[in-house]
Backbone as ProteinMPNN parsed JSONL, in Angstrom:
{"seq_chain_A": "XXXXXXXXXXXXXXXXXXXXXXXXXXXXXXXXXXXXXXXXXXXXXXXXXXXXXXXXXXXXXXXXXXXXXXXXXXXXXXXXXXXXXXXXXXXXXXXXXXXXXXXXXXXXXXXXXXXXXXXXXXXXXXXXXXXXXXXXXXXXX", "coords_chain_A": {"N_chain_A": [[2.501, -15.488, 12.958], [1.723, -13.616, 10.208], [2.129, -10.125, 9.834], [0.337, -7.298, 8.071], [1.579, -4.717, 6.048], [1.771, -2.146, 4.215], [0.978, -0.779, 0.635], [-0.608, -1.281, -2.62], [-1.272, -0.409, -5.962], [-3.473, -1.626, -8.396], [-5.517, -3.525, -10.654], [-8.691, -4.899, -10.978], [-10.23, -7.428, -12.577], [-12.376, -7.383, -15.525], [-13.487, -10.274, -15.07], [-13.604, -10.154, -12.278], [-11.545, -10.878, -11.432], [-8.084, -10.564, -8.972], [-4.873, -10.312, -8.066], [-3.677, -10.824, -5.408], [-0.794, -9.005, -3.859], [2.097, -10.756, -4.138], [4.174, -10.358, -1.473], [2.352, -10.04, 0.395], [1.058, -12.435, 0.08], [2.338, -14.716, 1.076], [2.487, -18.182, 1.849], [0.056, -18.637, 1.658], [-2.696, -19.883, -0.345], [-5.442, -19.848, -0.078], [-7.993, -17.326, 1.085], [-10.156, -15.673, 3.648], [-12.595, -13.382, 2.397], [-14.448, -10.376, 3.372], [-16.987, -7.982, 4.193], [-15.631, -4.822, 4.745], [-14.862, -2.292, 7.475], [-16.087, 1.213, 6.639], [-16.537, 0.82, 3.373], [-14.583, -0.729, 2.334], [-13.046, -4.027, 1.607], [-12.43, -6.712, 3.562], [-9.578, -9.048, 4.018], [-8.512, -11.954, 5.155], [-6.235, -14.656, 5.998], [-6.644, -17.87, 6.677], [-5.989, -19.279, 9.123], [-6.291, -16.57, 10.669], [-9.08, -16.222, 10.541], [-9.96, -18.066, 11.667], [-8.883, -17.394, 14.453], [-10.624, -15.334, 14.77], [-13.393, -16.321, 14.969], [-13.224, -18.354, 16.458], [-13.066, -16.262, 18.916], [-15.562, -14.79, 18.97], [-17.445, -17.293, 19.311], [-18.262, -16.796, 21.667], [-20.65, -15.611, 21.997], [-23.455, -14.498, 23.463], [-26.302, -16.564, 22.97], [-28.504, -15.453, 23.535], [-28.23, -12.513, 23.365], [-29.684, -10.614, 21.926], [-28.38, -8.059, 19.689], [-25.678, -8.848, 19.153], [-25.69, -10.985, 18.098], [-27.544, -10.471, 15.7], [-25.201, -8.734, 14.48], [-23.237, -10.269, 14.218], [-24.196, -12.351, 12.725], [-24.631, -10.593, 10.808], [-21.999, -10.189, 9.86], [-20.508, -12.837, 9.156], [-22.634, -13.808, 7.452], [-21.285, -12.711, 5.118], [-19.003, -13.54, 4.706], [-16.487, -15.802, 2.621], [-15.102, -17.877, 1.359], [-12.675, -17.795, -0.106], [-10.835, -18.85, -3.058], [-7.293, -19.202, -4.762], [-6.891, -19.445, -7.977], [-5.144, -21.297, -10.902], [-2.944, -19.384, -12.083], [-3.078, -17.752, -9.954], [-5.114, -15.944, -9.111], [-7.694, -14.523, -7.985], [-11.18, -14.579, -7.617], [-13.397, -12.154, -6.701], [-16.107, -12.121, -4.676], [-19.108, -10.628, -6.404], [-20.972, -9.407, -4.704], [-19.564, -8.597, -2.845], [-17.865, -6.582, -4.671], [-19.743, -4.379, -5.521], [-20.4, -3.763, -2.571], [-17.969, -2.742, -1.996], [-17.646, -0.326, -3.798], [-16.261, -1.081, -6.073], [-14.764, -0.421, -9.413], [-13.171, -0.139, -10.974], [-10.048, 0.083, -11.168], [-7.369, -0.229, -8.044], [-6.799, -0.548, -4.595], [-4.699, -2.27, -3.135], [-3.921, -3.169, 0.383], [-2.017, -3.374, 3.634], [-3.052, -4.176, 7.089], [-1.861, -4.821, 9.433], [-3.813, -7.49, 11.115], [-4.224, -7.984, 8.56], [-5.971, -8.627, 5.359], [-6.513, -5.606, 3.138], [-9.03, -4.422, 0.75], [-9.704, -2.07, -1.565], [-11.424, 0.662, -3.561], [-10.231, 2.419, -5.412], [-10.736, 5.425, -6.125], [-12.191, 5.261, -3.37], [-10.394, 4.499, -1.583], [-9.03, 6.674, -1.725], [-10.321, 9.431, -0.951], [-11.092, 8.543, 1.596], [-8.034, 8.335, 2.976], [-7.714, 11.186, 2.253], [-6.105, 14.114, 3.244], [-5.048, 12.955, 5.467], [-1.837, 13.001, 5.594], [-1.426, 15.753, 6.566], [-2.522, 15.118, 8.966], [-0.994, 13.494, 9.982], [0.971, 13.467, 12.965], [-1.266, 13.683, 14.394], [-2.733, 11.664, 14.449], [-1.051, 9.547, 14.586], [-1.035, 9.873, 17.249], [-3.113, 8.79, 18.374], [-2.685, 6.225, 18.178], [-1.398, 5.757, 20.601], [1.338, 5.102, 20.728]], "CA_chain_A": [[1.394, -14.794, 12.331], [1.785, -12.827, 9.405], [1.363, -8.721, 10.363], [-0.365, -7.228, 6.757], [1.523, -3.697, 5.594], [2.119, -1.458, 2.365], [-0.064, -0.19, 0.031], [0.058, -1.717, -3.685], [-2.36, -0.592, -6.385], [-4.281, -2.787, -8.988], [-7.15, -3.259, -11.248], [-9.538, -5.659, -11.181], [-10.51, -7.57, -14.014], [-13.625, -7.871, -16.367], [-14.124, -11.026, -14.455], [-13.758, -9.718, -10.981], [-10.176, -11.173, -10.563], [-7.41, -10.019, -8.851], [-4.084, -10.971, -7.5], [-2.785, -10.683, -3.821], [0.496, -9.012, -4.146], [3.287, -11.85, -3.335], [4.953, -9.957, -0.855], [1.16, -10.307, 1.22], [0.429, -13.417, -0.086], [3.382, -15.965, 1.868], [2.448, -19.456, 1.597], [-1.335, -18.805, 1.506], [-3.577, -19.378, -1.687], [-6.62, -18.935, -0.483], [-7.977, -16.348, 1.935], [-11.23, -15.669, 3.713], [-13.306, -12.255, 1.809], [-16.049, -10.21, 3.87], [-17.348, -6.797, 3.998], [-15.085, -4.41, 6.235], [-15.527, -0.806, 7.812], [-15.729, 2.167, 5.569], [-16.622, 0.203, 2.494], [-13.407, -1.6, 1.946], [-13.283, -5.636, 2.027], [-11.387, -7.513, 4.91], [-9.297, -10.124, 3.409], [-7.949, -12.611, 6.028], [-5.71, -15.724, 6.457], [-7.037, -19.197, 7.094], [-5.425, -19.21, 10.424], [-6.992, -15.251, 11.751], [-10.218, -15.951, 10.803], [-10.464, -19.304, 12.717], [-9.249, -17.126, 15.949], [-11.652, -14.507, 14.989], [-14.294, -17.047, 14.719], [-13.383, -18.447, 17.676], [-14.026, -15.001, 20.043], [-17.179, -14.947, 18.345], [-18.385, -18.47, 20.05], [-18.506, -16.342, 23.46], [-21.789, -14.547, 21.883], [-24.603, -15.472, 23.954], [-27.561, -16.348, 21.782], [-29.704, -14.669, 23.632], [-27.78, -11.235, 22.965], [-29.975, -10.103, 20.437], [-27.842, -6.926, 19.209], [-24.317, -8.991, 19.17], [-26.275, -12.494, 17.789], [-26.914, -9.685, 14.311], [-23.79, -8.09, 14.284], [-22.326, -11.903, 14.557], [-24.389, -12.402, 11.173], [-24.099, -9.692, 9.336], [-20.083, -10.241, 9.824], [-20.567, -14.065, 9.047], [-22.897, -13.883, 5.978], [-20.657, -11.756, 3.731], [-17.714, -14.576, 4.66], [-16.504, -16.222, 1.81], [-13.456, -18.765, 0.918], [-12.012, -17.213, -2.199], [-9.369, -19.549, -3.673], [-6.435, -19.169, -5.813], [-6.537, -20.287, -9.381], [-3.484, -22.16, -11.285], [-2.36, -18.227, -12.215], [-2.474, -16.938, -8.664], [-5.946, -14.777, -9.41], [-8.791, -14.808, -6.478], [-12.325, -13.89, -7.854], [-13.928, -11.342, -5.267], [-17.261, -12.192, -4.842], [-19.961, -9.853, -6.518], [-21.42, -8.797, -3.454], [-18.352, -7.696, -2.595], [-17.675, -5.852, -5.766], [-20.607, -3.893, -5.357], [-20.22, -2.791, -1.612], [-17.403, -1.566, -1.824], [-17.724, 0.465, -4.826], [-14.976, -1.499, -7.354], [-15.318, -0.359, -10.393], [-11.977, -0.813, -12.187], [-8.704, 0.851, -10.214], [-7.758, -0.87, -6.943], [-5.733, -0.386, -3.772], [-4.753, -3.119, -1.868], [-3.203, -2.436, 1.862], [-1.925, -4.546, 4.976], [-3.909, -3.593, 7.979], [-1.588, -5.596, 10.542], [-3.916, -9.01, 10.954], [-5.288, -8.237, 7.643], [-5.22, -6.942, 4.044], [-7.759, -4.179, 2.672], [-9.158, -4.07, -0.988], [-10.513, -0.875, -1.325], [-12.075, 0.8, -4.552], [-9.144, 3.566, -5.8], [-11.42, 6.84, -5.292], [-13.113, 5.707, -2.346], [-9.364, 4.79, -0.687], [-8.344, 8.483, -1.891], [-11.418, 10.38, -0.215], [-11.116, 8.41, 2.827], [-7.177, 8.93, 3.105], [-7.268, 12.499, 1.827], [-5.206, 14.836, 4.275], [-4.163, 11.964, 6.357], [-0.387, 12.968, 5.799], [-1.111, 16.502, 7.207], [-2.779, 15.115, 10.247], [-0.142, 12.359, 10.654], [1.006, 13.623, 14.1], [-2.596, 13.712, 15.603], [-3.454, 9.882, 13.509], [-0.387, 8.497, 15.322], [-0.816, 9.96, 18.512], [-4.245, 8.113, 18.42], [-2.557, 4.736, 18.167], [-0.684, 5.469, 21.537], [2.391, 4.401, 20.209]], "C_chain_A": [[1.95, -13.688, 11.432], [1.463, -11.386, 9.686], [1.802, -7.879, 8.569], [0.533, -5.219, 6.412], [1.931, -3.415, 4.055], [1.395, -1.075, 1.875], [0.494, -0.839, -1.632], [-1.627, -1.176, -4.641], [-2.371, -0.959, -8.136], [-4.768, -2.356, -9.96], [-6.876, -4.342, -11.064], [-10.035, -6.113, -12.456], [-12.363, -7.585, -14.666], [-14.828, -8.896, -15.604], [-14.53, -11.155, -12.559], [-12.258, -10.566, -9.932], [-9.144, -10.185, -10.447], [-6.171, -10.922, -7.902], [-3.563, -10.499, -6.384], [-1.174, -10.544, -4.179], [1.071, -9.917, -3.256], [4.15, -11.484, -2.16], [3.865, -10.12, 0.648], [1.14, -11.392, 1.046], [1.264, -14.523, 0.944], [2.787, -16.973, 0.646], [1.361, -19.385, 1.107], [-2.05, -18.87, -0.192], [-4.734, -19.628, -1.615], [-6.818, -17.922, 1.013], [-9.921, -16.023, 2.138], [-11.933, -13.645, 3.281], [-14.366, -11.653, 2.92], [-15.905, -8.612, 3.801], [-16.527, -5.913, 5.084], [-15.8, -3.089, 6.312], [-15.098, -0.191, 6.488], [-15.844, 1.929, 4.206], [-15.617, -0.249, 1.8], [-13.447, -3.283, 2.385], [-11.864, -6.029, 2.622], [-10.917, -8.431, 3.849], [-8.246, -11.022, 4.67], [-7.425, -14.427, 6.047], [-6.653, -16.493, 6.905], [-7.398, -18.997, 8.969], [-5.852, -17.562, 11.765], [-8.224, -15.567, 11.393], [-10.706, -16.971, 11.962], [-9.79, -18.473, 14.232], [-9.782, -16.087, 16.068], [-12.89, -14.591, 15.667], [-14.202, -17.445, 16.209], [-13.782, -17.442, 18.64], [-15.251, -14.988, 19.71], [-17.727, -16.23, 19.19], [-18.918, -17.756, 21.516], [-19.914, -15.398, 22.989], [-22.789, -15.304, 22.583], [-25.567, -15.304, 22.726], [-28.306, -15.674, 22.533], [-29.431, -12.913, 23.788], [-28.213, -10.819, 21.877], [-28.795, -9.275, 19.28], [-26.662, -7.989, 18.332], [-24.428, -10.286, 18.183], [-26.694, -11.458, 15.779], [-26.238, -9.641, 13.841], [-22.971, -9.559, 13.76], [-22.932, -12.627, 12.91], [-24.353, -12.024, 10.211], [-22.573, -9.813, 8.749], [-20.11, -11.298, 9.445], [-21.058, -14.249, 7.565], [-22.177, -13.504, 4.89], [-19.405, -12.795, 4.057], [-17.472, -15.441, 3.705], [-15.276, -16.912, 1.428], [-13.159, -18.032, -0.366], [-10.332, -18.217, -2.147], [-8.518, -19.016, -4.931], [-6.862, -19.86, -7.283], [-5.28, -20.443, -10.089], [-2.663, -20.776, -11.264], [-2.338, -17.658, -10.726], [-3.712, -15.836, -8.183], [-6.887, -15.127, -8.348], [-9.995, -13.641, -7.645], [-12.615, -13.362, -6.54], [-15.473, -11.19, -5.974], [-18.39, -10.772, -5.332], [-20.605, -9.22, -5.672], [-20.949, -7.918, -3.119], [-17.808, -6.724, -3.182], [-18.289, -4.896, -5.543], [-20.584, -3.083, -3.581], [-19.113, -2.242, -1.465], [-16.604, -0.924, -3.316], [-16.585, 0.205, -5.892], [-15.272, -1.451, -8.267], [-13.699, -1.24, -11.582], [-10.315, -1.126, -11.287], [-8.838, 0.159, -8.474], [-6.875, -0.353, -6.328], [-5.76, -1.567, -3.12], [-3.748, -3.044, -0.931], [-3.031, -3.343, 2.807], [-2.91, -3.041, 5.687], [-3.455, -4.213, 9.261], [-2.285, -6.805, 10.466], [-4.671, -9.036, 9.555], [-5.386, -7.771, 6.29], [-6.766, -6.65, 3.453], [-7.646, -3.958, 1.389], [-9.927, -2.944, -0.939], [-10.597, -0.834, -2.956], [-10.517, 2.169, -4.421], [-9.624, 5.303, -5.727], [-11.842, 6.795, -3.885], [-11.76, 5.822, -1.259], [-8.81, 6.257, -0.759], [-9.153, 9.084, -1.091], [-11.108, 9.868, 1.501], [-9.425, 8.729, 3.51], [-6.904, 10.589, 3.16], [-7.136, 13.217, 3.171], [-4.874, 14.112, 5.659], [-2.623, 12.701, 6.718], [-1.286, 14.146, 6.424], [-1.787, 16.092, 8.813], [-2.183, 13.84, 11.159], [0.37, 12.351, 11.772], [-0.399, 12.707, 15.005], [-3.012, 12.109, 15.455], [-2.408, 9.107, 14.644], [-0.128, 9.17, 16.83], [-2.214, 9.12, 18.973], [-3.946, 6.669, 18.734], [-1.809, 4.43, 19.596], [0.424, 4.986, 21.624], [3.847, 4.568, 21.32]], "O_chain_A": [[2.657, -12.836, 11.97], [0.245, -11.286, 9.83], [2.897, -7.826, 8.009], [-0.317, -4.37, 6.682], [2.26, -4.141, 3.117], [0.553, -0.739, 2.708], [1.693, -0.901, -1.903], [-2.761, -1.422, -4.229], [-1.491, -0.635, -8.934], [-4.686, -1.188, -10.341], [-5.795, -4.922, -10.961], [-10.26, -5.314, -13.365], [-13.342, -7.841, -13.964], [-16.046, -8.786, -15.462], [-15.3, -11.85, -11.895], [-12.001, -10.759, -8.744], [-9.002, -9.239, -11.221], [-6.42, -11.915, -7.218], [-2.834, -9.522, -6.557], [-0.44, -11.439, -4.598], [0.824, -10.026, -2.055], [4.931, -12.37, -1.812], [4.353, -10.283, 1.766], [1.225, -11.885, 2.17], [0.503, -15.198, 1.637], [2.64, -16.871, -0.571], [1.256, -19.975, 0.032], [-1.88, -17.991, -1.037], [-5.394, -19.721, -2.65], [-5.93, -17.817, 1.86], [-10.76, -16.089, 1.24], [-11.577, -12.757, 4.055], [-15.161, -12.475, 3.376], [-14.875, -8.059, 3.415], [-16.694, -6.206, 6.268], [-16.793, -2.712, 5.69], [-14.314, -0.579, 5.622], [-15.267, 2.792, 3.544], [-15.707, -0.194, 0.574], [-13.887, -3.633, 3.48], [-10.703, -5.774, 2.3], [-11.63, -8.658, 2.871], [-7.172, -10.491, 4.953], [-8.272, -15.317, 6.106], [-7.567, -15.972, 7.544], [-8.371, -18.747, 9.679], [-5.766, -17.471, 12.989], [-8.905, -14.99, 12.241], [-11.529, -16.782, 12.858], [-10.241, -18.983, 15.257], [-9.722, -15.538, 17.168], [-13.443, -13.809, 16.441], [-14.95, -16.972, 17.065], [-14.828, -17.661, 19.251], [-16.038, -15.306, 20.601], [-18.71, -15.903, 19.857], [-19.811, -18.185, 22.246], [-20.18, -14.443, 23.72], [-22.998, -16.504, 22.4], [-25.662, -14.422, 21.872], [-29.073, -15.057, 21.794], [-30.289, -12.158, 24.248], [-27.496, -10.612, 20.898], [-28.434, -9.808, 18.231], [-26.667, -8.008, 17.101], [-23.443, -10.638, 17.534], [-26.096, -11.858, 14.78], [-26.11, -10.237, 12.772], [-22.132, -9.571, 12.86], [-22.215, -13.266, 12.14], [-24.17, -12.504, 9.092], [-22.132, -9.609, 7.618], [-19.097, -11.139, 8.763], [-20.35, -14.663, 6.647], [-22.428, -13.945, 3.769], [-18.612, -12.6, 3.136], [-18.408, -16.241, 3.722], [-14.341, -16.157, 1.161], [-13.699, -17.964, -1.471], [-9.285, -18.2, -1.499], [-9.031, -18.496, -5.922], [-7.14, -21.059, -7.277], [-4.36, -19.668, -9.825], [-1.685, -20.792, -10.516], [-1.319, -17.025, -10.448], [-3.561, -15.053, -7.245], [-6.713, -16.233, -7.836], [-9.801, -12.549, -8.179], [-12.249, -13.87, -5.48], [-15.921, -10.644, -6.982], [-18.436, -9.863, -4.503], [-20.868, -8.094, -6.094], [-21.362, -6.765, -2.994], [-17.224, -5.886, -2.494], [-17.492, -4.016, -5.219], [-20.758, -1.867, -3.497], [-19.082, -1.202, -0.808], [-15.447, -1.034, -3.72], [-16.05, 1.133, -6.498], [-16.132, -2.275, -8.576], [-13.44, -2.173, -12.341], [-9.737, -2.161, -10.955], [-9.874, 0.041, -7.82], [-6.035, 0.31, -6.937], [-6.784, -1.929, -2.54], [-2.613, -2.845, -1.366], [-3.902, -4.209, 2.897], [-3.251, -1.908, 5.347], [-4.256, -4.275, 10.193], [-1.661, -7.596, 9.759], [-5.553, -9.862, 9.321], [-4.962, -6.655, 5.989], [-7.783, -7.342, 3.397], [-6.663, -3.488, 0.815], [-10.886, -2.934, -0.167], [-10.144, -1.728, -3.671], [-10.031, 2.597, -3.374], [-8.893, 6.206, -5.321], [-11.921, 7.804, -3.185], [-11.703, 6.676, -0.375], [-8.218, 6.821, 0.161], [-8.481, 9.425, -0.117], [-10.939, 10.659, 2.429], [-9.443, 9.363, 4.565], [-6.099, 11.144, 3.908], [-7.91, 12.988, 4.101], [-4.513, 14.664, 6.699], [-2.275, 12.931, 7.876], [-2.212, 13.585, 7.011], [-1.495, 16.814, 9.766], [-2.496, 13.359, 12.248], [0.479, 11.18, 12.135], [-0.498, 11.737, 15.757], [-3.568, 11.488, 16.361], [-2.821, 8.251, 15.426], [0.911, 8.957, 17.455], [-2.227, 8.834, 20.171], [-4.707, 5.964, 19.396], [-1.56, 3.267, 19.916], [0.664, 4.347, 22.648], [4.907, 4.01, 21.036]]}, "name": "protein", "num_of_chains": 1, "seq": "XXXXXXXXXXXXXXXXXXXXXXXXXXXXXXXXXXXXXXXXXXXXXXXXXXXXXXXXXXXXXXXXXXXXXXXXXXXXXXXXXXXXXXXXXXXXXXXXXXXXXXXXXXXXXXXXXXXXXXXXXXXXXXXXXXXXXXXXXXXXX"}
């Protein structure tokens, strides 16, 4: 399994393409799109979403709350393929929630890589480094 780090940043085009830096990308050319936390989009491997997907079968249907949650996370799912150049359209939807206007970041996340919008990743980073102690004492490391 592939584990997703770095930080690399972008733009987005006109048409809403963009390329998965090669150093993320491996073998893969295409990758599944959906809405993540904090208004940044999940981008995930073939191979993690199908054992995402799988934990997900353990939802009872009659769990209202979790039987939502299980759609809202599902609807925004989207195959995005490669084209001959290497470029992945990111669905409009997607564009739009999480605030991409031009400027991009894209980030591993361990099982996963993170397109964020280039202000909104700054605001939500900002003074990270000075509280880098307390951030990685959080992870229990």
């Amino acid at each position: 399994m592939l584990q997703f780090t770095g930080e690399y940043f972008h733009q987005i085009d006109a048409k809403n393409r963009i390329r998965i830096p090669a150093k993320m990308k491996g073998s893969d050319t295409d990758f599944y799109f959906c809405k993540g936390t904090d208004s940044c989009i999940y981008v995930f491997t073939p191979e993690i979403i199908s054992q995402k997907l799988e934990k997900l079968d353990s939802v009872k249907l009659s769990d209202k709350e979790k039987q939502k949650a299980l759609r809202v996370f599902t609807k925004a799912l989207t195959l995005v393929e490669s084209d001959v150049q290497g470029r992945m359209i990111v669905p409009q939807p997607l564009v739009e929630y999480a605030k991409i206007d031009k400027d991009i970041v894209i980030c591993g996340s361990n099982d996963r890589i993170e397109i964020w919008a280039k202000a909104v990743y700054e605001d939500y980073f900002a003074g990270s480094d000075e509280n880098f102690d307390n951030l990685l004492a959080e992870l229990d490391m």
